[in-house]
C-alpha atoms as an extended CHARMM CRD file, in Angstrom:
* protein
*
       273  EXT
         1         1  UNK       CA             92.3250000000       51.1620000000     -147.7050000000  PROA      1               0.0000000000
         2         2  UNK       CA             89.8850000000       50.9740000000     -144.7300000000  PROA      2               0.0000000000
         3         3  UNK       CA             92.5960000000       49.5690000000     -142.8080000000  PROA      3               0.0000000000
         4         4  UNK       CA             94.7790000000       51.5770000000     -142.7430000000  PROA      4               0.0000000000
         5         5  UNK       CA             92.4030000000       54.6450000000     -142.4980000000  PROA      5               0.0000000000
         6         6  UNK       CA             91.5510000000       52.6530000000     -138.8320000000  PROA      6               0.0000000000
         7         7  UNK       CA             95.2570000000       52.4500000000     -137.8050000000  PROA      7               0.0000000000
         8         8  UNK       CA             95.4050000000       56.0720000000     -138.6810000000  PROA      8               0.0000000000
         9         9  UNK       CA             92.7140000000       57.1610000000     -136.6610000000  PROA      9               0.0000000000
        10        10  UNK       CA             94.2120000000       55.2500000000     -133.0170000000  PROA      10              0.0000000000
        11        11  UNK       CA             96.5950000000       57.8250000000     -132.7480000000  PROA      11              0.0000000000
        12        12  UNK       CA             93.9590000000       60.4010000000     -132.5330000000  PROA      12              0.0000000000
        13        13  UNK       CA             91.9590000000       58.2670000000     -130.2770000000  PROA      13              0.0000000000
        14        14  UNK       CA             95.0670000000       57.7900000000     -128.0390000000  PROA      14              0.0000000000
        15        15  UNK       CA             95.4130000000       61.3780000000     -127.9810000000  PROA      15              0.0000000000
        16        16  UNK       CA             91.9580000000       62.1310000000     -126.8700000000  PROA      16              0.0000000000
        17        17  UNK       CA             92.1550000000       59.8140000000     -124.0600000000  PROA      17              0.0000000000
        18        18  UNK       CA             95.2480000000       61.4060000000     -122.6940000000  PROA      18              0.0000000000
        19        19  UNK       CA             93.6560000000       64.4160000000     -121.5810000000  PROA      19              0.0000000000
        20        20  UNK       CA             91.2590000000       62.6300000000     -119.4720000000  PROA      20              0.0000000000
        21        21  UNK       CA             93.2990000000       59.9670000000     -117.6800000000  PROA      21              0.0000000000
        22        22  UNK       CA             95.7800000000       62.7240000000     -117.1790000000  PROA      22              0.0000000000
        23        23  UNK       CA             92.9740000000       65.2140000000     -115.6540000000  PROA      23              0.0000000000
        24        24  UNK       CA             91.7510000000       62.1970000000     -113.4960000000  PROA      24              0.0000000000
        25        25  UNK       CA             95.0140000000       61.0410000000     -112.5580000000  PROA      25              0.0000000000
        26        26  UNK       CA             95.4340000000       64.7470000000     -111.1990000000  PROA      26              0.0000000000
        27        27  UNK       CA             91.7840000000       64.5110000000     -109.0680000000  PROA      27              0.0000000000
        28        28  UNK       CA             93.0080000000       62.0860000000     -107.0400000000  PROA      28              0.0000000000
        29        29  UNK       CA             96.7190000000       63.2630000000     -106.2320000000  PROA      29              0.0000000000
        30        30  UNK       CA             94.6360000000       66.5360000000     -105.1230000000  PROA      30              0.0000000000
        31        31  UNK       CA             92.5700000000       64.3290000000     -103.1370000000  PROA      31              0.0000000000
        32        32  UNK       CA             95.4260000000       62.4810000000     -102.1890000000  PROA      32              0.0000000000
        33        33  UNK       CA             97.1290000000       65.6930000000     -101.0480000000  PROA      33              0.0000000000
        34        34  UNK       CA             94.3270000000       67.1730000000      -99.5390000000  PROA      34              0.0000000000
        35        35  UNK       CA             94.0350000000       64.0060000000      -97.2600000000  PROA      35              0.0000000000
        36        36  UNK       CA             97.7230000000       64.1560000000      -96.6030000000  PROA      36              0.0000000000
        37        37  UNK       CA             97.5050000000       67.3900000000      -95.2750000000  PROA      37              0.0000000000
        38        38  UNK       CA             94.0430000000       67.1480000000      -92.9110000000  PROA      38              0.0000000000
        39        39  UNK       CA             95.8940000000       63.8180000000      -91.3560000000  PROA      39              0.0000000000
        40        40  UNK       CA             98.6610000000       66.5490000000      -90.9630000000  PROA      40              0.0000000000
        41        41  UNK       CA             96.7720000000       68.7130000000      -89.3190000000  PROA      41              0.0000000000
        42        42  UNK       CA             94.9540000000       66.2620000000      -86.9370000000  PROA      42              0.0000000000
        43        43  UNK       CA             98.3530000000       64.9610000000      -86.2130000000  PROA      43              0.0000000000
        44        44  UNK       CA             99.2070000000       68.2650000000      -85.2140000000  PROA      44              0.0000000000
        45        45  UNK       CA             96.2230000000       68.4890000000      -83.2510000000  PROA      45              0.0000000000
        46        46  UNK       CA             96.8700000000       65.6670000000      -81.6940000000  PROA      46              0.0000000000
        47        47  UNK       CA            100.2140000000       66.3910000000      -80.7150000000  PROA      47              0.0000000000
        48        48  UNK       CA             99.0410000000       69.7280000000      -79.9550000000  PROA      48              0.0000000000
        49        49  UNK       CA             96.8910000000       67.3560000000      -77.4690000000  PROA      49              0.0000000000
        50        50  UNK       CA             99.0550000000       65.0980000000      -76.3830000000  PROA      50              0.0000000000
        51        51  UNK       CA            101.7370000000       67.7580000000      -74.7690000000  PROA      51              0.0000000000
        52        52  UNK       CA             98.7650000000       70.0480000000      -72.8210000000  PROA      52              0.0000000000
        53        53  UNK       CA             97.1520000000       66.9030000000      -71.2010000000  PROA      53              0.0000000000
        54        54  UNK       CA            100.6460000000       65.2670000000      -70.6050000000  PROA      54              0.0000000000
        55        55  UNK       CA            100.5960000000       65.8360000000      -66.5900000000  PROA      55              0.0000000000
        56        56  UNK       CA             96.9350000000       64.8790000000      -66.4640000000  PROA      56              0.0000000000
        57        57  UNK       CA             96.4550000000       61.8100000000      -64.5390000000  PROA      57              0.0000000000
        58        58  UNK       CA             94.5450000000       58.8160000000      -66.4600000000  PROA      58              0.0000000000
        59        59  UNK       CA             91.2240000000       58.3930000000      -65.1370000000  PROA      59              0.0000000000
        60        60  UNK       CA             90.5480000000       54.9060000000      -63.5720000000  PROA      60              0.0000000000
        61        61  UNK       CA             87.1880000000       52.8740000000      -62.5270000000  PROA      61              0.0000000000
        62        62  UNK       CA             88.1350000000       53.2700000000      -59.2150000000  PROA      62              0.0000000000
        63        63  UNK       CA             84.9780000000       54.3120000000      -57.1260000000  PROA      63              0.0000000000
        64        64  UNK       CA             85.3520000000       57.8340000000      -56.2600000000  PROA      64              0.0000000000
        65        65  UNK       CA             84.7980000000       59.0020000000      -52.6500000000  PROA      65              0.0000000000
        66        66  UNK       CA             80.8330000000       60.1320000000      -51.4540000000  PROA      66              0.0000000000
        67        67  UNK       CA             80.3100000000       62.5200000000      -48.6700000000  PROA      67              0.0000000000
        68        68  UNK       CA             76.8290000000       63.2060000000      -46.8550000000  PROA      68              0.0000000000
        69        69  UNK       CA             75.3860000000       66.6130000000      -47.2290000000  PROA      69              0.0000000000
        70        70  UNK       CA             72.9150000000       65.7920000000      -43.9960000000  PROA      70              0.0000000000
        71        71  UNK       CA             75.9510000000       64.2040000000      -41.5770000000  PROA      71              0.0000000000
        72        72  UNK       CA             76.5050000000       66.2970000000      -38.2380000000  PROA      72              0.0000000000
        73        73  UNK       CA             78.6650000000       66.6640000000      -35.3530000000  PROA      73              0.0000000000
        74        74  UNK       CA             77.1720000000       65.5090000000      -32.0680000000  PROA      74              0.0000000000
        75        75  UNK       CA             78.1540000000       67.3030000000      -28.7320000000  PROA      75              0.0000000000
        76        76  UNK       CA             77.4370000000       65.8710000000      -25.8120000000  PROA      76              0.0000000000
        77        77  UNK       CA             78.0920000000       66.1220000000      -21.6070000000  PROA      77              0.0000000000
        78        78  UNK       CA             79.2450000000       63.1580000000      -19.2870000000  PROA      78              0.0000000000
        79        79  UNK       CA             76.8390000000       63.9860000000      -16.6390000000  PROA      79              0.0000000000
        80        80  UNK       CA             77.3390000000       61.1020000000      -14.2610000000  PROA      80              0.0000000000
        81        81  UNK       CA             77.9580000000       62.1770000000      -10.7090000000  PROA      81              0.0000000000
        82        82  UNK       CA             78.4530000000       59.4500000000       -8.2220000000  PROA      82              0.0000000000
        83        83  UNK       CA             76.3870000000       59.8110000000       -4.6160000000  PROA      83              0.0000000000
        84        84  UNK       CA             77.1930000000       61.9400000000       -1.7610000000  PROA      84              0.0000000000
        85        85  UNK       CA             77.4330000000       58.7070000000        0.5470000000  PROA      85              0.0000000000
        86        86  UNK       CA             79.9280000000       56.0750000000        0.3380000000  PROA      86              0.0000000000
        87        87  UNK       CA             78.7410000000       52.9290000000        1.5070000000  PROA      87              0.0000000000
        88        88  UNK       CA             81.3150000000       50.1710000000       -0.3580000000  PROA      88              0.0000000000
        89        89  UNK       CA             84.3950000000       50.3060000000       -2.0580000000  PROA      89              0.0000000000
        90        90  UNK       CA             86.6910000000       47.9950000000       -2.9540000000  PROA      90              0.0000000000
        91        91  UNK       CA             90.5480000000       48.4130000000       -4.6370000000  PROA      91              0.0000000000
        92        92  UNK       CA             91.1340000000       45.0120000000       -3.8940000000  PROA      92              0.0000000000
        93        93  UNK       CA             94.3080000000       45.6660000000       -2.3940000000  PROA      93              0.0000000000
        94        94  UNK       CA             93.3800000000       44.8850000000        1.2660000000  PROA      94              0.0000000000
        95        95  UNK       CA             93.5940000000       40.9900000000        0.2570000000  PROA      95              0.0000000000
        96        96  UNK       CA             96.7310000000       39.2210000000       -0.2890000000  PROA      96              0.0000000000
        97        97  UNK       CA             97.0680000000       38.0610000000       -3.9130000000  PROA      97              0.0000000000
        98        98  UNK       CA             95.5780000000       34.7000000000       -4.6980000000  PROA      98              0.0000000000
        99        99  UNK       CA             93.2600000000       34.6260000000       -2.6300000000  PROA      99              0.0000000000
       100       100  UNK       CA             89.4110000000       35.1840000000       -2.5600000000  PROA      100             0.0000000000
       101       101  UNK       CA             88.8790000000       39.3320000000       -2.0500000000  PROA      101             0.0000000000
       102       102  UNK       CA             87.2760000000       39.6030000000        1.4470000000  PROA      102             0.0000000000
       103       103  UNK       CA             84.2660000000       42.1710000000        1.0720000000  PROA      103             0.0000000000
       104       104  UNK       CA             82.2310000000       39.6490000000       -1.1290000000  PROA      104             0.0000000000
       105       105  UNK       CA             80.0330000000       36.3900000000       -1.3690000000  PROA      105             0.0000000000
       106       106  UNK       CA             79.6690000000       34.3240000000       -4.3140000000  PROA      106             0.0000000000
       107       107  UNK       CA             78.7980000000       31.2410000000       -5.0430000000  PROA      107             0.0000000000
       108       108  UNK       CA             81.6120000000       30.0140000000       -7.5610000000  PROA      108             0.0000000000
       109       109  UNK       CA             85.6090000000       30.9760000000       -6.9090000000  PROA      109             0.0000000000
       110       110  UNK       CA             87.5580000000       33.8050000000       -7.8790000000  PROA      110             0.0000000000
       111       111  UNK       CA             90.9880000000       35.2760000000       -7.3430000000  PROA      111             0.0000000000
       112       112  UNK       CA             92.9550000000       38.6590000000       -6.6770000000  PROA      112             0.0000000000
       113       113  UNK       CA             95.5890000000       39.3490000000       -9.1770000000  PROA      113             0.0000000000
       114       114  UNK       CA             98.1520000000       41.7960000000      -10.5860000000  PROA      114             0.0000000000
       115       115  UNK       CA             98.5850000000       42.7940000000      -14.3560000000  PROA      115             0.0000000000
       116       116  UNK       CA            101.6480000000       43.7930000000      -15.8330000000  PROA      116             0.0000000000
       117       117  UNK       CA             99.8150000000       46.2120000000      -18.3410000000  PROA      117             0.0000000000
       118       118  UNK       CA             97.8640000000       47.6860000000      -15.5530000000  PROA      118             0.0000000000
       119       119  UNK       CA             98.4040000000       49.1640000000      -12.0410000000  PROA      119             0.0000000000
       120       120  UNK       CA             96.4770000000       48.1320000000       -9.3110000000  PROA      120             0.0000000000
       121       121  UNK       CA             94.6290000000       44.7940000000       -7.8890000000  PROA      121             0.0000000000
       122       122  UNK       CA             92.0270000000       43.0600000000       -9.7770000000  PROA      122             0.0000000000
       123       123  UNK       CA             89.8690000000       40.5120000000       -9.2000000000  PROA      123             0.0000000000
       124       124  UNK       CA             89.5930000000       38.1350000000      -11.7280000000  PROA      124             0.0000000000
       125       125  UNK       CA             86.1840000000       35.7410000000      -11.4630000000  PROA      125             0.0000000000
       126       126  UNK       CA             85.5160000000       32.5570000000      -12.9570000000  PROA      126             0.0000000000
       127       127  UNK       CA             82.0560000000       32.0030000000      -15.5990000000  PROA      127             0.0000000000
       128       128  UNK       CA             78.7260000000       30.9210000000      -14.3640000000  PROA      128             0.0000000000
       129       129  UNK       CA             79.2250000000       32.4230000000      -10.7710000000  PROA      129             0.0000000000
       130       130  UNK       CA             77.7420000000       35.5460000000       -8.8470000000  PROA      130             0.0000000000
       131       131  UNK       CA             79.2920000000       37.7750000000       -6.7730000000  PROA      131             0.0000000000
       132       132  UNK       CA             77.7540000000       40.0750000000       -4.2950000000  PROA      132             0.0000000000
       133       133  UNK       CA             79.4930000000       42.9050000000       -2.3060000000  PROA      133             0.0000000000
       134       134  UNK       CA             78.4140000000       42.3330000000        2.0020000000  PROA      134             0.0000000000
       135       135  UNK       CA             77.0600000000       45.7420000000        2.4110000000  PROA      135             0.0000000000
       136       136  UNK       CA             74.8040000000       44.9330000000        5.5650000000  PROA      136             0.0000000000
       137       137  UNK       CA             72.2060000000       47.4960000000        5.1670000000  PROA      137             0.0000000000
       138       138  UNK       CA             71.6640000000       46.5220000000        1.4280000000  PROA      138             0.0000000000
       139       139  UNK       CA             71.4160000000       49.6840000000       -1.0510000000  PROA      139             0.0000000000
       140       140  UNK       CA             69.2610000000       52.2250000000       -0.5000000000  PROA      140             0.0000000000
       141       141  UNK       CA             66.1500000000       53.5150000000       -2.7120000000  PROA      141             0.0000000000
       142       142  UNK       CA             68.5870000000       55.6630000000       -4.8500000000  PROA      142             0.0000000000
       143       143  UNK       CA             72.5760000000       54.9410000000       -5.1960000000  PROA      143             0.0000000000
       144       144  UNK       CA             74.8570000000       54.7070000000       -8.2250000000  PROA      144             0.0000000000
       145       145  UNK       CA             77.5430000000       51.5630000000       -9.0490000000  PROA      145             0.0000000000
       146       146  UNK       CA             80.5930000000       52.2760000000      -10.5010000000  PROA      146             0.0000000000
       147       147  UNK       CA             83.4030000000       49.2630000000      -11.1300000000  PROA      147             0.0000000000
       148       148  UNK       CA             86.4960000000       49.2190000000      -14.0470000000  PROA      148             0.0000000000
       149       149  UNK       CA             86.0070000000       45.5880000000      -16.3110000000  PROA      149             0.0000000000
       150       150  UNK       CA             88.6870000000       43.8670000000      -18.4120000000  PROA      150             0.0000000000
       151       151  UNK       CA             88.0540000000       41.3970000000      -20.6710000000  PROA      151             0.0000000000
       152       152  UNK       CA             90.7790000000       39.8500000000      -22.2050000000  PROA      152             0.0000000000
       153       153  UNK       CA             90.1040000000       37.5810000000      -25.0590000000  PROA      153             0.0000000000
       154       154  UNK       CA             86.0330000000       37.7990000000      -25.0450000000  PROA      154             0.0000000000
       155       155  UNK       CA             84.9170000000       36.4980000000      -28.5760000000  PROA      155             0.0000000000
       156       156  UNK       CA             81.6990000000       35.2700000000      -26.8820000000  PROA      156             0.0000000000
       157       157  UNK       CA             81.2440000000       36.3050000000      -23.7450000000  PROA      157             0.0000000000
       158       158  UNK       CA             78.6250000000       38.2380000000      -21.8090000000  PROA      158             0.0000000000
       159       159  UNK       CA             78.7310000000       40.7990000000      -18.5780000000  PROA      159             0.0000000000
       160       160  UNK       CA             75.5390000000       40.1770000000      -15.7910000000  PROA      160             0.0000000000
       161       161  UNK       CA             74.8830000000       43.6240000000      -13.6120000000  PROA      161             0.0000000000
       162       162  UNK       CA             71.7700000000       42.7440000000      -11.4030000000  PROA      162             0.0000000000
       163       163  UNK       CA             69.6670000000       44.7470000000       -8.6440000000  PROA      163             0.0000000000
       164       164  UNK       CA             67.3230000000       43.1510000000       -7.0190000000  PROA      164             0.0000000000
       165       165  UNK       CA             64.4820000000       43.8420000000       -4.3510000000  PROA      165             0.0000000000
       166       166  UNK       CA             66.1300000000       40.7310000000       -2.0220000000  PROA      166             0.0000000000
       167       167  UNK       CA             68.5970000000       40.6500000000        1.0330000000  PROA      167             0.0000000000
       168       168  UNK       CA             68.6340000000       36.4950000000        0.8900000000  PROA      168             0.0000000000
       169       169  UNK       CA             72.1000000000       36.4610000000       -1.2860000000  PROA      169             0.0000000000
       170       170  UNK       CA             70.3460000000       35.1770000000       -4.4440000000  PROA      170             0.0000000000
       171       171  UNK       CA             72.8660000000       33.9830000000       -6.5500000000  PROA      171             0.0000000000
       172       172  UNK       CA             70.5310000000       33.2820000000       -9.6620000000  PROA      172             0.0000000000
       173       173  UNK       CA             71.0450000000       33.9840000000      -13.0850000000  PROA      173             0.0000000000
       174       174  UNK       CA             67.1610000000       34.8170000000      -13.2610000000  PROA      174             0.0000000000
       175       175  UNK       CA             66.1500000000       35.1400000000       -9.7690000000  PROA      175             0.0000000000
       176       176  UNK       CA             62.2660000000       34.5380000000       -9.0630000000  PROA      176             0.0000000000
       177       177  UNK       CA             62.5060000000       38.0580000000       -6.6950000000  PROA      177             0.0000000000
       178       178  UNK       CA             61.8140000000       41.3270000000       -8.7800000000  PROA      178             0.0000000000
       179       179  UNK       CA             65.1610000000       42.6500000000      -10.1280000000  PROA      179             0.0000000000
       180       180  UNK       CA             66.7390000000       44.6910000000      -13.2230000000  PROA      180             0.0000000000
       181       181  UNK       CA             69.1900000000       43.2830000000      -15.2130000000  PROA      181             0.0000000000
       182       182  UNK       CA             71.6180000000       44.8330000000      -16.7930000000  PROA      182             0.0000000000
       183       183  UNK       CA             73.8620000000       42.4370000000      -19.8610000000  PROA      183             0.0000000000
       184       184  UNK       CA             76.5420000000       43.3430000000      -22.1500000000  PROA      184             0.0000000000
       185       185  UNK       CA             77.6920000000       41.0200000000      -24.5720000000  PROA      185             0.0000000000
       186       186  UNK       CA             81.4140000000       40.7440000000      -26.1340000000  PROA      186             0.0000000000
       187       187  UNK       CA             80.2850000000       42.2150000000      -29.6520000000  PROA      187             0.0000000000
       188       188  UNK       CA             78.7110000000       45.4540000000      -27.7830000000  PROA      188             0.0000000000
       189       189  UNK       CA             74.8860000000       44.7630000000      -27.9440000000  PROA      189             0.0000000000
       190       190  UNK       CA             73.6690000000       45.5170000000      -24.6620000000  PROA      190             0.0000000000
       191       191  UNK       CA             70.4240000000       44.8580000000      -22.5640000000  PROA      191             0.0000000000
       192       192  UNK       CA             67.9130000000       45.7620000000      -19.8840000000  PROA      192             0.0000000000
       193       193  UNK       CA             65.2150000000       43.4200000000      -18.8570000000  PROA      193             0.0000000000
       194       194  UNK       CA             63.2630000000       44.3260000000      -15.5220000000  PROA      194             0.0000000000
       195       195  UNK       CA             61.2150000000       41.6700000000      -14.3790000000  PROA      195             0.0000000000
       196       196  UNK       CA             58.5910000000       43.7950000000      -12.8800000000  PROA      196             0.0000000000
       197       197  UNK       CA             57.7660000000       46.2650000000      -15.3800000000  PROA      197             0.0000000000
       198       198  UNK       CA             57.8090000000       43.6950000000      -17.9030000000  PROA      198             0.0000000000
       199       199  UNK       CA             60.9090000000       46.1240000000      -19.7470000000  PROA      199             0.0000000000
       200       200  UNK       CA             62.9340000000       45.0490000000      -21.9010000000  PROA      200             0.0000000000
       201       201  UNK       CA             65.3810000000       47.2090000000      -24.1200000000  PROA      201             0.0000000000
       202       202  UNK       CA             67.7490000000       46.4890000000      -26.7820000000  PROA      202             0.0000000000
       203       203  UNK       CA             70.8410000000       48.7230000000      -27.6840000000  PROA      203             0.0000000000
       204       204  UNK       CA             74.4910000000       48.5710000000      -29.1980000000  PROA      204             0.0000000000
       205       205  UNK       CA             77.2080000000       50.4160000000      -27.6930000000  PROA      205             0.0000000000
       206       206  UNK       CA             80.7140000000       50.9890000000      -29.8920000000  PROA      206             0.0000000000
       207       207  UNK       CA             82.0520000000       52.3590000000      -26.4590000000  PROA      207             0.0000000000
       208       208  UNK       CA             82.3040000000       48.8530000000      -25.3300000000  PROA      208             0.0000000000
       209       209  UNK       CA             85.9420000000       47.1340000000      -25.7940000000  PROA      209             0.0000000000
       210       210  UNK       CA             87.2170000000       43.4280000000      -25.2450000000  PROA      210             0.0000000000
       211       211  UNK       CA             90.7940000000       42.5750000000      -25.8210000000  PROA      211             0.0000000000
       212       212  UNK       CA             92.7220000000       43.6200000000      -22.9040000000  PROA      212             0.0000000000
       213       213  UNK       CA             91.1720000000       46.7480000000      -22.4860000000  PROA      213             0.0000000000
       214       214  UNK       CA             89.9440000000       48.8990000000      -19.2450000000  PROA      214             0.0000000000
       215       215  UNK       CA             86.1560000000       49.8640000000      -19.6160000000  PROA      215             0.0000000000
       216       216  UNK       CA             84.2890000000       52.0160000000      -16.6760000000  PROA      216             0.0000000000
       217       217  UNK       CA             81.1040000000       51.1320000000      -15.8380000000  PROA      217             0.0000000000
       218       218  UNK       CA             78.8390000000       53.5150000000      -14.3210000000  PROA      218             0.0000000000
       219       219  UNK       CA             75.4170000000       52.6820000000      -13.3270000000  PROA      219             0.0000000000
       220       220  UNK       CA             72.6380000000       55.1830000000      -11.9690000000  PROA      220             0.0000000000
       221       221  UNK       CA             69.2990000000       54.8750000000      -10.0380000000  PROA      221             0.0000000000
       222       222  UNK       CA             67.2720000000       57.5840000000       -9.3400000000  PROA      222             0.0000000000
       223       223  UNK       CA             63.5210000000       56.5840000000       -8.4880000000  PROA      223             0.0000000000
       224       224  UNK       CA             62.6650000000       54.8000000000      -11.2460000000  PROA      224             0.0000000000
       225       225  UNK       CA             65.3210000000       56.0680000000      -13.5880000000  PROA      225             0.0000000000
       226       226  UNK       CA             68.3100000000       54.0130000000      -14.9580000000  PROA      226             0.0000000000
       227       227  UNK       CA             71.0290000000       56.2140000000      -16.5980000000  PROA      227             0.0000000000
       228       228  UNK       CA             74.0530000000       53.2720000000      -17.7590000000  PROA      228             0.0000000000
       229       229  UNK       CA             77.2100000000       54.5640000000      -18.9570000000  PROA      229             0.0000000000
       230       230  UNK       CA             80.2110000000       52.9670000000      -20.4350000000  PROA      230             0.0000000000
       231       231  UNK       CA             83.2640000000       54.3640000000      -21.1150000000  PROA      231             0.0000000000
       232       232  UNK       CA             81.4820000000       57.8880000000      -20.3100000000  PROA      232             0.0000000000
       233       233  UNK       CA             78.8320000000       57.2110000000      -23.1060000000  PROA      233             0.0000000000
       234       234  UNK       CA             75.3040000000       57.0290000000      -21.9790000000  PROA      234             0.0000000000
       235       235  UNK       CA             74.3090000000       53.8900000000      -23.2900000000  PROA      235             0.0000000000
       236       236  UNK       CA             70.8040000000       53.7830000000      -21.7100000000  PROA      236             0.0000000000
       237       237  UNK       CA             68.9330000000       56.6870000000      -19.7120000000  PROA      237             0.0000000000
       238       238  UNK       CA             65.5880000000       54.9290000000      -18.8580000000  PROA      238             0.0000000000
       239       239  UNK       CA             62.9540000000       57.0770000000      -17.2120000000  PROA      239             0.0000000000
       240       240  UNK       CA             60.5390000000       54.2970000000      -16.2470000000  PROA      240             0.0000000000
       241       241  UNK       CA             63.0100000000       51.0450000000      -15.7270000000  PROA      241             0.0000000000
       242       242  UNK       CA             62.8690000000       50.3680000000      -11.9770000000  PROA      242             0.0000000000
       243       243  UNK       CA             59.4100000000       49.5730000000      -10.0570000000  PROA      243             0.0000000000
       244       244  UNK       CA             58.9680000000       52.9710000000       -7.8990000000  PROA      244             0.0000000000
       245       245  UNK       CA             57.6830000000       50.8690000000       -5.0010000000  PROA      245             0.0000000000
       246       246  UNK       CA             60.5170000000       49.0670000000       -4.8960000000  PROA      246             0.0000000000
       247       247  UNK       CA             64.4040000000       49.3600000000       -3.2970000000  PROA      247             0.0000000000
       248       248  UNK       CA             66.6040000000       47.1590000000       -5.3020000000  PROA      248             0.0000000000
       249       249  UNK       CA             68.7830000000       46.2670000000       -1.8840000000  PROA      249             0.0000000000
       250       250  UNK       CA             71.0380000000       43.7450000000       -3.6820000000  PROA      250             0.0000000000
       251       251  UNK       CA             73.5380000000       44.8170000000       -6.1760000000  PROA      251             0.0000000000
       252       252  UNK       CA             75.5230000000       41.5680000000       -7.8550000000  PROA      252             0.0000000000
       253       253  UNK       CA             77.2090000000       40.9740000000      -11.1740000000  PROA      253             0.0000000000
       254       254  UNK       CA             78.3850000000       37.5390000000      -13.0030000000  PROA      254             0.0000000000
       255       255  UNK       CA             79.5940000000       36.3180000000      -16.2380000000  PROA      255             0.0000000000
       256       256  UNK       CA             79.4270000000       33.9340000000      -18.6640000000  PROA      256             0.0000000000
       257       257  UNK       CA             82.8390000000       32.9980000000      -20.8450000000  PROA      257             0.0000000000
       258       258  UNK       CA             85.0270000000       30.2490000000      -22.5260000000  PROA      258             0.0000000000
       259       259  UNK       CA             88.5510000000       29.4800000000      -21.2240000000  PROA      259             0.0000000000
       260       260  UNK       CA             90.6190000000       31.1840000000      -22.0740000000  PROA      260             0.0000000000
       261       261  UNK       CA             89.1480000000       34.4030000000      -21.4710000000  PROA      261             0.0000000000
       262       262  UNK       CA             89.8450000000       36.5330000000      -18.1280000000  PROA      262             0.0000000000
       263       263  UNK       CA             87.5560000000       38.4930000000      -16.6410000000  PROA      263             0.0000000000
       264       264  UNK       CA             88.6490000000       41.2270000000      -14.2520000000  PROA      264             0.0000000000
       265       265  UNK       CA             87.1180000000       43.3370000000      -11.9260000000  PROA      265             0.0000000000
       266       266  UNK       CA             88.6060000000       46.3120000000       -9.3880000000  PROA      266             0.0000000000
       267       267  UNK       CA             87.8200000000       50.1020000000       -8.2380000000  PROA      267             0.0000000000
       268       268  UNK       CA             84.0170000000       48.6590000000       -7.3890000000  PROA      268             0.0000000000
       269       269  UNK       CA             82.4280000000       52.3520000000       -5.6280000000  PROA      269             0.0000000000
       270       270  UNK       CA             78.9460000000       52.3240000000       -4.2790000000  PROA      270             0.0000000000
       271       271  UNK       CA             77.1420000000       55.1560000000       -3.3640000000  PROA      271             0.0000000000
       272       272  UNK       CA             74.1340000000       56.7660000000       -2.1880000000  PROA      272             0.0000000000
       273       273  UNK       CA             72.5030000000       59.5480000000       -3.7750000000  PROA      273             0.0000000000
């Protein structure tokens, strides 16, 4: 009798759990469709996204571009003006091609030649030589140099401009006589070194080109100011570079370079002030 009293009651126990599995089971397809629709909506969102920011470019690690809030504009004035008095000038086109120009003295060889990028004569001098322009009365206290260089090929090479307080034709890299020297070397770095006033002066010039290129020189003396200019930029204006009681009578320039660089010279101009 017990027993079946127990198999009568399941059915009421099955009943009773029906409500609750059937209230659970409807929790979580609410959850379920709550879910449903927030992924909706951030998929909308995201598409919503997607189309305003289509055109916009994808940002990249590549560095972006820095500008200087303290850079300025430099203006400047190419005040070289050559002396009043001519006293040498050479063209090079009063000696026959090949040959050795007249109007100087060295103490190596040299040649004048024609370029086909270029008009005009040029002399074209050899390394480790000198070469002085025969000007009989030497410079005077105050005079300015002015000469067009070439130098084609140039990876090491370097550009001697000397004056010196001598008439004797000194063709010395360092001469023992009192002198300024003036050197340029292929990369741009330039240098004075006067002997006297125990000066010596380091710069670097970007005006200065190699490779086949013309480059004006233009040198100043003015008591015992230098004012060097290349390319019209004043690469050195020294106030107290030459000895005051000196004249720097001799004016001569060299060069040192591998083969096979040219060096070439023309439109040499000296000048008194």
């Amino acid at each position: 009798m017990r027993k079946m009293q127990f198999i009568a009651a399941l059915p009421v126990l099955f009943l009773a759990i029906i409500p609750f599995g059937s209230h659970a089971q409807s929790t979580v397809d609410q959850v379920g469709n709550t879910a449903d629709r927030v992924g909706s909506t951030i998929d909308k969102v995201g598409g919503l996204f997607k189309k305003k920011n289509k055109n916009k470019p994808i940002a990249t690690d590549a560095p972006k571009p820095t500008t200087s809030g303290n850079s300025v504009t430099i203006n400047t004035t190419y005040d070289f003006v050559p002396g009043n008095t001519l006293l040498f000038i050479d063209h090079f086109d009063s000696t026959k091609k090949g040959n050795f120009p007249v109007k100087w003295l060295t103490n190596a060889s040299g040649e004048v030649v024609t370029l086909q990028q270029f008009p005009g004569n040029w002399f074209s001098i050899t390394s480790n030589g000198f070469y002085i322009p025969k000007i009989k009365t030497g410079l005077p206290k105050d005079f300015t140099v002015e000469f067009d260089l070439i130098i084609d090929g140039g990876s090491n090479s370097t550009m001697y401009v000397d004056f010196e307080d001598a008439l004797d034709g000194n063709f010395d890299k360092y001469p023992s006589n009192p002198y300024l020297q003036f050197r340029i070397y292929s990369g741009g770095s330039a240098y004075v070194d006067c002997k006297g006033k125990d000066l010596s002066s380091h710069v670097n010039s970007d005006a200065y080109t190699t490779g086949g290129k013309i480059n004006h020189m233009a040198f100043k003396k003015e008591g015992e100011r230098l004012r060097v200019y290349i390319n019209q930029e004043k690469t050195y204006d020294i106030n107290h570079a030459f000895e005051g009681n000196r004249t720097y009578s001799t004016f001569k320039f060299g060069a040192d370079f591998y083969s096979p660089t040219h060096m070439l010279i023309s439109n040499v101009k000296i000048a008194a002030l």
